[in-house]
C-alpha positions in Angstrom: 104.2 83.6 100.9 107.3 85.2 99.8 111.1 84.4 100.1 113.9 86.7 98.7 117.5 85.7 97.8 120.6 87.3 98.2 121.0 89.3 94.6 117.1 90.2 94.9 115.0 87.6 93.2 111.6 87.1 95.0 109.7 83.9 94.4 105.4 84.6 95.3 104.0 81.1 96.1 100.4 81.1 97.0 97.9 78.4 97.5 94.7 78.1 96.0 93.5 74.9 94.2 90.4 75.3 92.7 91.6 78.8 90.7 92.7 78.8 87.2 94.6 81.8 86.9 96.7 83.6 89.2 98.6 87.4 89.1 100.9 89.0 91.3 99.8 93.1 91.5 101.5 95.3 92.9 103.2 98.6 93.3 106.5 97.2 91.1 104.5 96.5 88.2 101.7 99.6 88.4 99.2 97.3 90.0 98.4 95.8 86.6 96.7 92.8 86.0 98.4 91.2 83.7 102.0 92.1 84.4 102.9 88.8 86.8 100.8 85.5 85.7 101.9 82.6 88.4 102.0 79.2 87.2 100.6 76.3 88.7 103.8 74.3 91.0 101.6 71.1 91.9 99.2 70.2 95.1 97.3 73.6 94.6 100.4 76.1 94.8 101.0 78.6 92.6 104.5 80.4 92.2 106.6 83.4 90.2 109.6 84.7 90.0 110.7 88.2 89.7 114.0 90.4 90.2 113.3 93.7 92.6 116.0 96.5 93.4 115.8 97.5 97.4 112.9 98.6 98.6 109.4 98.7 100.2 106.7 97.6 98.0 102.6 96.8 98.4 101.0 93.4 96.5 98.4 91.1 96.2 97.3 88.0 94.5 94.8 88.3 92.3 93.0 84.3 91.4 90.1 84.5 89.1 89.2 87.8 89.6 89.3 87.9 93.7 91.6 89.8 95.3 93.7 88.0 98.3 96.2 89.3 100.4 99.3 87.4 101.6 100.0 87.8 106.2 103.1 85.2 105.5 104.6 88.2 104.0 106.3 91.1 105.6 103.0 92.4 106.9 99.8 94.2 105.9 98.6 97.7 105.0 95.4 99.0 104.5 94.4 102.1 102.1 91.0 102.8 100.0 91.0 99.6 98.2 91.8 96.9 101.1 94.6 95.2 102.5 98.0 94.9 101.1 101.1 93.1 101.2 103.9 94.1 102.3 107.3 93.1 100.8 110.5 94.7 101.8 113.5 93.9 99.6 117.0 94.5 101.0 119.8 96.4 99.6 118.0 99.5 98.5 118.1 103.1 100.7 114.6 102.6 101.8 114.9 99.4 104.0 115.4 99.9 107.2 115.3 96.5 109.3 116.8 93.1 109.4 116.0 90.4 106.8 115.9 87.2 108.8 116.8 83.6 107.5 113.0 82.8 106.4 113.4 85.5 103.8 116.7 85.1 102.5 117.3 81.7 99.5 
């Protein structure tokens, strides 16, 4: 799940209690493993923060070595490797749509 404030921020929450380590990969951070480590939030959530200009970008979560894809975010995609997130920041010249309350801190 995924909610975006005003100036950009994007906070990841996803829930999985019995992992012990969780990464955000994705497209913003050259799908690389280590770039994004969540931290536990309590009750089996998982969250991170992290500053994005405007824009389209692909992610998933990546908890103990499985790969998981988020459908509370802003859709899916497929390609050769599976089925990503989609995240769509506002403010930048390639979003084109409406950002409604749910996404917006």
């Amino acid at each position: 799940m995924t909610s975006i404030t005003k100036d950009g921020r994007v906070e990841f929450k996803f829930f999985r209690p019995q992992v012990r380590q969780v990464a955000v990969v994705g497209d913003f951070n050259g799908w690389r493993r280590d770039a994004l480590h969540m931290q536990p939030d309590g009750d089996g959530w998982w969250r991170a923060e992290f500053q994005l200009q405007g824009g389209d970008y692909r992610f998933r979560y990546l908890a103990d070595g499985t790969w998981y894809t988020d459908y509370a975010s802003n859709g899916i995609e497929t390609d050769s490797f599976g089925c990503n997130s989609l995240l769509y920041v506002p403010g930048g010249a390639e979003f084109h749509g409406e950002i409604d309350d749910r996404h917006v801190a």
